[in-house]
SERO-4910 file (N, C-alpha, C, O; in steps of 0.05 Angstrom, whole numbers):
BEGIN
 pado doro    nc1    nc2    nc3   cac1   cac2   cac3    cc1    cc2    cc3    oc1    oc2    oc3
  Unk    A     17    -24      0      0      0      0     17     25      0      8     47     -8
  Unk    A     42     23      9     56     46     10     72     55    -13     87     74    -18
  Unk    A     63     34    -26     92     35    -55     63     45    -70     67     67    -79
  Unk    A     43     38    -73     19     57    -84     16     84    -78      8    100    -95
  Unk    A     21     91    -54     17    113    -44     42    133    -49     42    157    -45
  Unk    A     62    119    -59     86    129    -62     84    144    -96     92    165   -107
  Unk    A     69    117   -106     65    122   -139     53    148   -140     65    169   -145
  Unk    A     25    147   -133      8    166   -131     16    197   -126     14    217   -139
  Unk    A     24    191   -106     51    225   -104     63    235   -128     61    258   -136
  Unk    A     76    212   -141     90    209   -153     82    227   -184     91    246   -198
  Unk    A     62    210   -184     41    217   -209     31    248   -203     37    266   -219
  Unk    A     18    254   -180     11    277   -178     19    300   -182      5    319   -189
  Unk    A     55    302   -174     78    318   -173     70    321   -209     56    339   -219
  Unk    A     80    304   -220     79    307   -255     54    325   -267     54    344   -282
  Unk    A     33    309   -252      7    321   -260     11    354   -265     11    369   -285
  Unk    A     15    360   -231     18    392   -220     39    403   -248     35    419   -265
  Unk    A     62    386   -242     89    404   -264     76    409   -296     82    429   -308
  Unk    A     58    389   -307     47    385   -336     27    413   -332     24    430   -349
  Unk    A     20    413   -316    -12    444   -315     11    459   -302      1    479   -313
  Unk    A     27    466   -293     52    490   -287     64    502   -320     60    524   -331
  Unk    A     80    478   -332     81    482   -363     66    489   -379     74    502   -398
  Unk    A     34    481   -376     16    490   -396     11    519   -392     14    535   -411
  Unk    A      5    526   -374      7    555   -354     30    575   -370     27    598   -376
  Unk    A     51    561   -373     66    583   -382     69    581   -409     78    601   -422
  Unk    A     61    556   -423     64    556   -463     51    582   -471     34    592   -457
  Unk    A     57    591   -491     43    613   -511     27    587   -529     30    563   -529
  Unk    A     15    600   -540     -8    571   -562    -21    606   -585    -24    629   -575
  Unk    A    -23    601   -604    -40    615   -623    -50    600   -640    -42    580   -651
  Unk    A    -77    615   -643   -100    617   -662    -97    638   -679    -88    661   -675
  Unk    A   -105    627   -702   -106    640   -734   -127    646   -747   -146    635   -735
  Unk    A   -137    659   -766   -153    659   -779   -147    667   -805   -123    667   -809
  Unk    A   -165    675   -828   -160    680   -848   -126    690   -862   -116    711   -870
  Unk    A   -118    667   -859    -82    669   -874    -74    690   -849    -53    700   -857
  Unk    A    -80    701   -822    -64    699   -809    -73    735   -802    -62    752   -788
  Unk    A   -105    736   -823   -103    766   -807   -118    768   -786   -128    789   -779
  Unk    A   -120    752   -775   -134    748   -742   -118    731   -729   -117    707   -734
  Unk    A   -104    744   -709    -87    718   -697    -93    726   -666    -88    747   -655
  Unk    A   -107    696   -653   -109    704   -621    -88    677   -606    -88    653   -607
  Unk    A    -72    700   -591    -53    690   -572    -66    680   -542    -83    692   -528
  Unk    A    -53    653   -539    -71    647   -502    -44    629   -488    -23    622   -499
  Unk    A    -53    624   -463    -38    605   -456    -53    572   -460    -75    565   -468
  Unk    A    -23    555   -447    -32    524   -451    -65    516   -436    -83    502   -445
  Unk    A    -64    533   -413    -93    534   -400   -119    541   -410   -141    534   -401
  Unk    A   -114    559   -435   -143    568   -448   -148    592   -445   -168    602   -454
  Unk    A   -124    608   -429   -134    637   -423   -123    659   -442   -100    665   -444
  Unk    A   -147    670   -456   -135    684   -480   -121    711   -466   -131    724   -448
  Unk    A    -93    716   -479    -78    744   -475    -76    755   -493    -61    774   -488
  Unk    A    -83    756   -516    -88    779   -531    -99    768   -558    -99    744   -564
  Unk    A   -111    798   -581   -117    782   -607   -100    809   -621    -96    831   -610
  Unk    A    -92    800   -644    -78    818   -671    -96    816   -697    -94    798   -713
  Unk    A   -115    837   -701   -125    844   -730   -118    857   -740   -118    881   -735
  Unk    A   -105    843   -764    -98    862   -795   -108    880   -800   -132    875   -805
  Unk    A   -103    900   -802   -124    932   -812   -136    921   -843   -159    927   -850
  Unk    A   -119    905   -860   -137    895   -879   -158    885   -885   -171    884   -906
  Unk    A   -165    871   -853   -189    846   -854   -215    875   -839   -237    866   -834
  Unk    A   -212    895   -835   -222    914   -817   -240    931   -851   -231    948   -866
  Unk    A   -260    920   -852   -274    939   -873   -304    944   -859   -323    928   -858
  Unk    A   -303    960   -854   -334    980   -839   -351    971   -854   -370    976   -839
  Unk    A   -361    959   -876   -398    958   -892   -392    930   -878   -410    925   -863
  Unk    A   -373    912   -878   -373    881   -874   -366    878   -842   -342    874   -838
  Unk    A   -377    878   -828   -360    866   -796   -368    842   -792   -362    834   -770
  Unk    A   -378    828   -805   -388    803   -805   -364    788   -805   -356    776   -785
  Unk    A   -352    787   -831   -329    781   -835   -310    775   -811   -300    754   -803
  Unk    A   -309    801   -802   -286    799   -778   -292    791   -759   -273    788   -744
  Unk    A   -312    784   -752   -329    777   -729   -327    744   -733   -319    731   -714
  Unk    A   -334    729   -756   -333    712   -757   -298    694   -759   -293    671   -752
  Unk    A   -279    717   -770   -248    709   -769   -242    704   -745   -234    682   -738
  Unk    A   -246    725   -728   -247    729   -691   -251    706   -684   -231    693   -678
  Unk    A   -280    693   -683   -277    662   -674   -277    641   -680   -283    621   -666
  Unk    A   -266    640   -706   -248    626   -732   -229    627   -710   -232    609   -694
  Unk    A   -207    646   -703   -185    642   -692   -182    631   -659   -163    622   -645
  Unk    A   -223    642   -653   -208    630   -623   -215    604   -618   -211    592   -597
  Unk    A   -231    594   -647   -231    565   -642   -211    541   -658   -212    516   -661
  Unk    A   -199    558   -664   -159    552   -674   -145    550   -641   -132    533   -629
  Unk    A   -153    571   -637   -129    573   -610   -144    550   -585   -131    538   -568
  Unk    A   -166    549   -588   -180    523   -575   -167    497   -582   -155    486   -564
  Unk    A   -167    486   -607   -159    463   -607   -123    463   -607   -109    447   -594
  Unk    A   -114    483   -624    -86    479   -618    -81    482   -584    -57    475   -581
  Unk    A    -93    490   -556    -92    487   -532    -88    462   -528    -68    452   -519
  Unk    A   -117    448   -538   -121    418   -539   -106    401   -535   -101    386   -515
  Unk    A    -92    405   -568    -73    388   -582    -40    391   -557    -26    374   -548
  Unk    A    -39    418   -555    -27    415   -525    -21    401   -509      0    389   -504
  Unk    A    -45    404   -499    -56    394   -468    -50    357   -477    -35    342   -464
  Unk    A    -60    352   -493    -55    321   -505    -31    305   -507    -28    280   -507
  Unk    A     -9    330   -511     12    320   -514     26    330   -489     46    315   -487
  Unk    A     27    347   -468     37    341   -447     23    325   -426     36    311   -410
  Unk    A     -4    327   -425    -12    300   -402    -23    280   -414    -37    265   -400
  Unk    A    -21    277   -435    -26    245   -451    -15    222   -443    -27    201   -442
  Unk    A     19    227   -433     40    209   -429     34    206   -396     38    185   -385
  Unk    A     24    233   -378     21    217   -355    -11    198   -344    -14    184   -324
  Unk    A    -32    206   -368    -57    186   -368    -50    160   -372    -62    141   -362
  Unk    A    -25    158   -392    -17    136   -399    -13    116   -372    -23     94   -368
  Unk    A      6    129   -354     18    121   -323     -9    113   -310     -8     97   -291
  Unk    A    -34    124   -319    -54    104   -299    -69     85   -311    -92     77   -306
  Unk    A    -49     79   -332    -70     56   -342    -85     62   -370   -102     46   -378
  Unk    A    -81     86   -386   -107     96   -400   -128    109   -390   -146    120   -402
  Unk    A   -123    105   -356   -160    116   -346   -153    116   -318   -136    102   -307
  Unk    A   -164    130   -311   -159    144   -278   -148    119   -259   -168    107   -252
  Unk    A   -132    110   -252   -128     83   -230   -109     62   -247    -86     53   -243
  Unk    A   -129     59   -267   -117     41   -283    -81     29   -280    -78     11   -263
  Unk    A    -69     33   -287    -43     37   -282    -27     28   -254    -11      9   -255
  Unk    A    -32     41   -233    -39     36   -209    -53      6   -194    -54     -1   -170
  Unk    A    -62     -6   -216    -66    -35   -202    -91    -33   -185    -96    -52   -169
  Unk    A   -113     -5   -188   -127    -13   -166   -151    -25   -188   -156    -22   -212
  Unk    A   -167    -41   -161   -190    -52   -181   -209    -35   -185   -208    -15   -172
  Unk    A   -227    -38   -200   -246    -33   -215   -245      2   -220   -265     17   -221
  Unk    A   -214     10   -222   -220     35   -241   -197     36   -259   -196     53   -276
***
């Protein structure tokens, strides 16, 4: 029980350090060839957006409106794709699935 309990620490420490790193990644979202670009961290929290004065035409805001979350649903999955690849490898450590890994039964 103690060499479980030891794992578990173990695992957790990683967990904490993998959401410490995501915390500090930059990640961007794009939109139209790049004249909407919204910057966030690994966590999801947007820090800023950059619009092209080109994509900026007053009769159409539609347009831009729709690039806007064109890009922040770029910067959504590239977070994702992130997040996937730094705590992917420690889901792996429980097995594929919460416990798993760990040897305990029925999770």
């Amino acid at each position: 029980m103690q060499q479980l309990m030891k794992q578990a620490q173990k695992m957790q420490q990683q967990v904490t350090q993998a959401q410490a790193e995501l915390a500090r990644t930059d990640v961007v979202g794009t939109a139209g060839g790049g004249l909407v670009r919204v910057t966030g961290t690994g966590t999801g929290e947007v820090t800023g957006i950059k619009i092209d004065p080109r994509s900026v035409d007053p009769e159409d805001v539609e347009t831009l409106e729709d690039l806007i979350l064109a890009a922040l649903h770029n910067l959504a999955e590239e977070t994702h794709a992130l997040a996937e690849r730094t705590m992917g490898p420690l889901a792996a450590g429980f097995g594929g699935g919460l416990g798993g890994g760990l040897g305990l039964p029925g999770l």
